[in-house]
C-alpha positions as CSV (number, residue, x, y, z in Angstrom):
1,X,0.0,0.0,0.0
2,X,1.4,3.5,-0.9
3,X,1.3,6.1,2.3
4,X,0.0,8.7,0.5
5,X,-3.1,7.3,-1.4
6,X,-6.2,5.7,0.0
7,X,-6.0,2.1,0.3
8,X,-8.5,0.2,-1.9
9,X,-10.7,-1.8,-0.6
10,X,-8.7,-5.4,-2.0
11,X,-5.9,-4.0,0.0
12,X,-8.2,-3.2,3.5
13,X,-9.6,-7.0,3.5
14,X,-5.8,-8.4,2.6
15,X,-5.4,-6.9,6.2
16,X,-8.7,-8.2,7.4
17,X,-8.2,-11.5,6.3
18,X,-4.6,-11.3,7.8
19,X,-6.7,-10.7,11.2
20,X,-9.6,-13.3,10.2
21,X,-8.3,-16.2,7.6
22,X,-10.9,-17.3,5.8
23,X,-10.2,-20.6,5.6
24,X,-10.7,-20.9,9.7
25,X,-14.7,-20.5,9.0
26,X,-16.7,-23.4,9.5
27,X,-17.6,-25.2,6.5
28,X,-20.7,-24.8,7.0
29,X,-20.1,-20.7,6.9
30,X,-20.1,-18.0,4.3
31,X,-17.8,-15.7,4.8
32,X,-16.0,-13.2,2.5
33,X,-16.6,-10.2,0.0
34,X,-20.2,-9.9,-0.7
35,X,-20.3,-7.0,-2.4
36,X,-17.8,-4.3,-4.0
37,X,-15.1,-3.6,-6.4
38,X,-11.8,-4.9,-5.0
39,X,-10.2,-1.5,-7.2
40,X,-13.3,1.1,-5.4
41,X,-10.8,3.1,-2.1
42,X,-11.9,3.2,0.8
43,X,-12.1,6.0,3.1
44,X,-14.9,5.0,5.7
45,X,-15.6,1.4,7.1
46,X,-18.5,0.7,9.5
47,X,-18.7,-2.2,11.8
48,X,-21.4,-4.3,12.9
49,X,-23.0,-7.6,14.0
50,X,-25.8,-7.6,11.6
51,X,-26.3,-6.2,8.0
52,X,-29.9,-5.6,8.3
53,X,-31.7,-3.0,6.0
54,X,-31.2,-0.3,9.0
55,X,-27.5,-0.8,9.8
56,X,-26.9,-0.9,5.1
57,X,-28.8,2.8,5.7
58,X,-26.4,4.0,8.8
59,X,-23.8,3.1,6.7
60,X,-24.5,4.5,3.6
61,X,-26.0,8.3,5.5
62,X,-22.2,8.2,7.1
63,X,-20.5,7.4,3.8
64,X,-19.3,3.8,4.7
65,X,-16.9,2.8,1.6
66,X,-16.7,-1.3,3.1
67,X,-19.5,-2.3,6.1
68,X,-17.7,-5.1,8.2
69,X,-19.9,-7.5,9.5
70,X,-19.9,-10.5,11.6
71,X,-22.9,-11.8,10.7
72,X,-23.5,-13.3,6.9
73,X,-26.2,-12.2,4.5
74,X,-26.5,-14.6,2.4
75,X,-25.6,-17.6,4.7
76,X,-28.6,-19.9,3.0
77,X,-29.0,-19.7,-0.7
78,X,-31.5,-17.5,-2.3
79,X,-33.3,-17.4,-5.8
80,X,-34.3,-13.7,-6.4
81,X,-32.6,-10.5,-5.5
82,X,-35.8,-8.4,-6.3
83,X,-36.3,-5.1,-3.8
84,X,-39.4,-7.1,-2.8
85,X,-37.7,-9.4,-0.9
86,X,-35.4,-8.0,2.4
87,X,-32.3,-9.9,0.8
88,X,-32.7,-8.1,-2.1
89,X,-33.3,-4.7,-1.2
90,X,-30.5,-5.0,1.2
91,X,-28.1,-6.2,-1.7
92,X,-29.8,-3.4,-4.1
93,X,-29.1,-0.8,-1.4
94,X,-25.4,-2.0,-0.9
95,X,-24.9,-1.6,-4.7
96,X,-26.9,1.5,-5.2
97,X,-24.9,3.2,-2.5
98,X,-21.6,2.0,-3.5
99,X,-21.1,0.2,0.0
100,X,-18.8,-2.9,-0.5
101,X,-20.2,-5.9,2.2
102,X,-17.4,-8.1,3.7
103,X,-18.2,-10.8,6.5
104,X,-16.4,-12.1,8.8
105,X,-18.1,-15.0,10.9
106,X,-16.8,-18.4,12.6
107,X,-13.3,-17.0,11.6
108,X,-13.7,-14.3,13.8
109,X,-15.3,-16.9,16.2
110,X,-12.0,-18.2,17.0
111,X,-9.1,-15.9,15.7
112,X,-7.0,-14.5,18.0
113,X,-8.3,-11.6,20.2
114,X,-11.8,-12.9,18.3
115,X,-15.3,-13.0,19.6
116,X,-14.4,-15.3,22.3
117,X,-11.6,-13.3,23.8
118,X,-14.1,-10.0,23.5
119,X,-17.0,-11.7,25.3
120,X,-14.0,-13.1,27.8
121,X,-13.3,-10.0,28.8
122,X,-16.5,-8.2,29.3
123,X,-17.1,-11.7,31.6
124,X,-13.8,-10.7,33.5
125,X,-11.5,-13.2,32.8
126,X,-7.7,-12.6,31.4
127,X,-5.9,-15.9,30.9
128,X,-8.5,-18.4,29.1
129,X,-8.3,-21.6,27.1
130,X,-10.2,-23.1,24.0
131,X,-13.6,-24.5,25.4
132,X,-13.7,-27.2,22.7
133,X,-12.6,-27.6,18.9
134,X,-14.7,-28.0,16.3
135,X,-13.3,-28.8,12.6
136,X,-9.5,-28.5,14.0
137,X,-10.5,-24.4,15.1
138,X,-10.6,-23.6,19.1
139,X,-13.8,-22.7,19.6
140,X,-15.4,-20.7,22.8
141,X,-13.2,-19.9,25.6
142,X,-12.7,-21.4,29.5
143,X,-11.0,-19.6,32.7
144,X,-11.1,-18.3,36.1
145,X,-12.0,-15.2,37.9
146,X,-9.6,-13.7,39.5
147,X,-12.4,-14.4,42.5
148,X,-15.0,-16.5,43.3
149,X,-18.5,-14.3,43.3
150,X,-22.3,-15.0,43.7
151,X,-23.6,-15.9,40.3
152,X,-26.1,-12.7,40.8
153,X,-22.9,-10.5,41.2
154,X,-21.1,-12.2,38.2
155,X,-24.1,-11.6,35.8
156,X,-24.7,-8.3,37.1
157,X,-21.4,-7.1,36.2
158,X,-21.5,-9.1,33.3
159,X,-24.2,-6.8,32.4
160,X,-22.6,-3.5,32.6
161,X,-20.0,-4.8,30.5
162,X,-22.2,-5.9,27.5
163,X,-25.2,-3.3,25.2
164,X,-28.4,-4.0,26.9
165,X,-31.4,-5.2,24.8
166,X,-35.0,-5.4,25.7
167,X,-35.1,-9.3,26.9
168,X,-31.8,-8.7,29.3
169,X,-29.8,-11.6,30.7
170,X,-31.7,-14.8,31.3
171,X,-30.2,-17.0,34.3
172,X,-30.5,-20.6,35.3
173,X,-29.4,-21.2,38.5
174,X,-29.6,-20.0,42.4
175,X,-28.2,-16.3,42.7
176,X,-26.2,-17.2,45.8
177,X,-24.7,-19.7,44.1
178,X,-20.2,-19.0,44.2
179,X,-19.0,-19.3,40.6
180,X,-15.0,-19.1,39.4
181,X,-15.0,-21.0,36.6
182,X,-16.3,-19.7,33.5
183,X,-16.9,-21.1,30.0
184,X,-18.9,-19.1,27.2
185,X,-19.6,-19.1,23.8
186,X,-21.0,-16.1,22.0
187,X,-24.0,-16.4,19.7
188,X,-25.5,-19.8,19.6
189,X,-24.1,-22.7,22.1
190,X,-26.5,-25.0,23.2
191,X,-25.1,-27.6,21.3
192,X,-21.7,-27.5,23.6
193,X,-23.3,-29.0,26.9
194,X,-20.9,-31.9,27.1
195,X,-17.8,-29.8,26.6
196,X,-18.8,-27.3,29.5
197,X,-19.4,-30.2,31.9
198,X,-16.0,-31.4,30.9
199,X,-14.6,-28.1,31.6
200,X,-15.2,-27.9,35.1
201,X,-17.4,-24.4,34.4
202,X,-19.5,-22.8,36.9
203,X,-21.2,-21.2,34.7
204,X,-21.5,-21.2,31.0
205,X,-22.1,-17.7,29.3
206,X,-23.8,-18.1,25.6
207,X,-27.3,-17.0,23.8
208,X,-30.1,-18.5,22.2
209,X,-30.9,-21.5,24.5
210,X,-33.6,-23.3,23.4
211,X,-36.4,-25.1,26.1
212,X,-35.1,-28.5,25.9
213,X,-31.6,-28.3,26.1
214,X,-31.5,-26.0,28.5
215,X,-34.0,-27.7,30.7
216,X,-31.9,-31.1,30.1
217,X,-28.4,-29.6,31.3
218,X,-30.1,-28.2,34.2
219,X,-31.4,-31.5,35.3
220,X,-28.1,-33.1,34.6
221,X,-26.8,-30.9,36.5
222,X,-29.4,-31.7,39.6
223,X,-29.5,-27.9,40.4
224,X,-26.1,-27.8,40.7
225,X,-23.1,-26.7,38.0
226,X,-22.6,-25.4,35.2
227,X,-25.4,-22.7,35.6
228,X,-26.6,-21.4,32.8
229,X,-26.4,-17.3,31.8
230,X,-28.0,-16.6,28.5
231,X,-26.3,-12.7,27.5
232,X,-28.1,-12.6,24.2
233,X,-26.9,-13.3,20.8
234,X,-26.4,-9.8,19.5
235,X,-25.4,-8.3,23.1
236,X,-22.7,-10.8,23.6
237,X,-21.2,-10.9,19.8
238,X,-21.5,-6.7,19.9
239,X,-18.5,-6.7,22.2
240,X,-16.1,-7.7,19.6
241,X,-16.4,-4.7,17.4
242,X,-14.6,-2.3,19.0
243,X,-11.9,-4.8,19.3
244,X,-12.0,-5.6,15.2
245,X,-11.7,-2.0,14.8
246,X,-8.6,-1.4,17.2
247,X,-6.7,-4.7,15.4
248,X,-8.1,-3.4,11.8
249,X,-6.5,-0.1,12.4
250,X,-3.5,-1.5,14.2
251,X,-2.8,-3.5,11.0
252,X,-3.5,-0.7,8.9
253,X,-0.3,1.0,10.6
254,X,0.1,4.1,8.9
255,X,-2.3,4.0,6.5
256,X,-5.4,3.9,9.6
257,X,-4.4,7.7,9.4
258,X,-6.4,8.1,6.2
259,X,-9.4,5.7,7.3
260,X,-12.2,6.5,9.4
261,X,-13.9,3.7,11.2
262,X,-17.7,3.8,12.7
263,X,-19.4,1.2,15.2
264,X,-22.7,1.0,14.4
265,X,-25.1,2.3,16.7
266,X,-28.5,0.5,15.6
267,X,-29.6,-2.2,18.0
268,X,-30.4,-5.2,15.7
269,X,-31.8,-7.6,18.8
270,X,-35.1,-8.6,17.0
271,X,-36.5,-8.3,20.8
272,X,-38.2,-4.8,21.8
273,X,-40.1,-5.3,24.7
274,X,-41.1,-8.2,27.5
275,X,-43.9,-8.6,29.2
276,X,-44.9,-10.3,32.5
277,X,-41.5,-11.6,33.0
278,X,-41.7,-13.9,36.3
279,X,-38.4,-13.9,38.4
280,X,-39.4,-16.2,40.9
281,X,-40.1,-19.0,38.7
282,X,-43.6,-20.0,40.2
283,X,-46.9,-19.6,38.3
């Protein structure tokens, strides 16, 4: 890259790719450029978890150049890019506007400093290991506090540290109960049951658990560990932008000077508002 000339945007995803390979996705991912002219410079890049219709629009009013996003598009295949159809207008809008799409998903899962290390630290932990491996890639992270706590006190701060969205933080588990030993996964991990319980966790920090496998790891667990702490798919991904856009423009070096990066500020939990939420558990 020459100092003194804007880097295009084939030059600005040679860096991001250098931060997230792309051959570390899952194969079942679909990660990569989704849109744009390798040649087009880019000036402006926005970061955020989802590309909905409203985040394409916050980008394109601050004159994004390349929206990063965790999240795919077009993770299942689709037959019609019509504007009647939110996959197509969001692809028509990222073409009209001249805003190239790049995604980076399980690869930023478990790349250094990744997802997993960002939702580590908002949980408070500093030295962690891989929670499992899944197609040869570390996958979710495992460590202690520096002190045991009362699970209320852990997801409390746990809290503060991560966006707050309408539905909040869903617990499993007695709030007096002393946890150290955390494992988490962010975005979807109720599939990872058996690798918490062989991780010794306290407490195991993901999103999007469904009825029955949650219920069944509680009564695994016979009210004891690993409780359960659902943060929230987009709340506890969210996290890892700010750190993608300190290692972006870190690996940028010089060249950051003539970028400007943007962290999206639209909420895209689907969730607005709850109702008659019962704490005690009792009906």
């Amino acid at each position: 890259m020459s100092d003194d000339a804007d880097p295009t945007l084939r030059e600005v995803l040679d860096v991001i790719e250098s931060l997230y390979p792309p051959q570390t996705a899952q194969s079942w991912d679909r990660v990569g450029l989704v849109t744009g002219d390798p040649r087009q410079p880019v000036r402006r890049i926005h970061l955020a978890v989802d590309p909905t219709l409203d985040v394409i629009a916050e980008a394109r009013e601050l004159g994004a150049d390349l929206l990063l996003t965790h999240h795919p598009l077009l993770l299942r295949g689709v037959h019609s890019l019509a504007t009647t159809s939110a996959k197509g207008a969001s692809v028509t809008d990222l073409i009209v506007g001249d805003v190239a799409l790049y995604v980076a998903h399980t690869n930023a899962d478990v790349a250094a400093d990744g997802v997993g290390f960002a939702l580590a630290r908002a949980c408070g932990l500093t030295d962690t290991e891989p929670l499992t491996l899944a197609e040869g890639q570390p996958l979710g992270r495992v460590g202690d506090l520096p002190d045991a706590v009362s699970l209320r006190a852990f997801v409390e701060a746990l809290a503060a540290a991560l966006p707050a969205a309408a539905g909040g933080i869903r617990v499993a588990g007695p709030a007096d109960a002393v946890v150290r030993r955390v494992a988490l996964l962010g975005g979807s991990g109720d599939d990872l049951f058996d690798a918490v319980r062989a991780s010794g966790a306290d407490v195991y920090v993901t999103a999007d658990l469904r009825h029955h496998p949650a219920l069944e790891a509680r009564e695994e667990a016979r009210g004891g560990t690993p409780y359960l702490v659902d943060a929230g798919h987009w709340a506890s991904e969210f996290v890892w932008l700010a750190a993608a856009e300190r290692a972006l423009l870190a690996a940028l070096g010089e060249r950051a000077t003539r970028v400007e990066t943007h962290i999206s500020t639209v909420r895209t939990d689907p969730w607005t508002f709850v109702v008659g939420a019962d704490p005690g558990g009792t009906l």
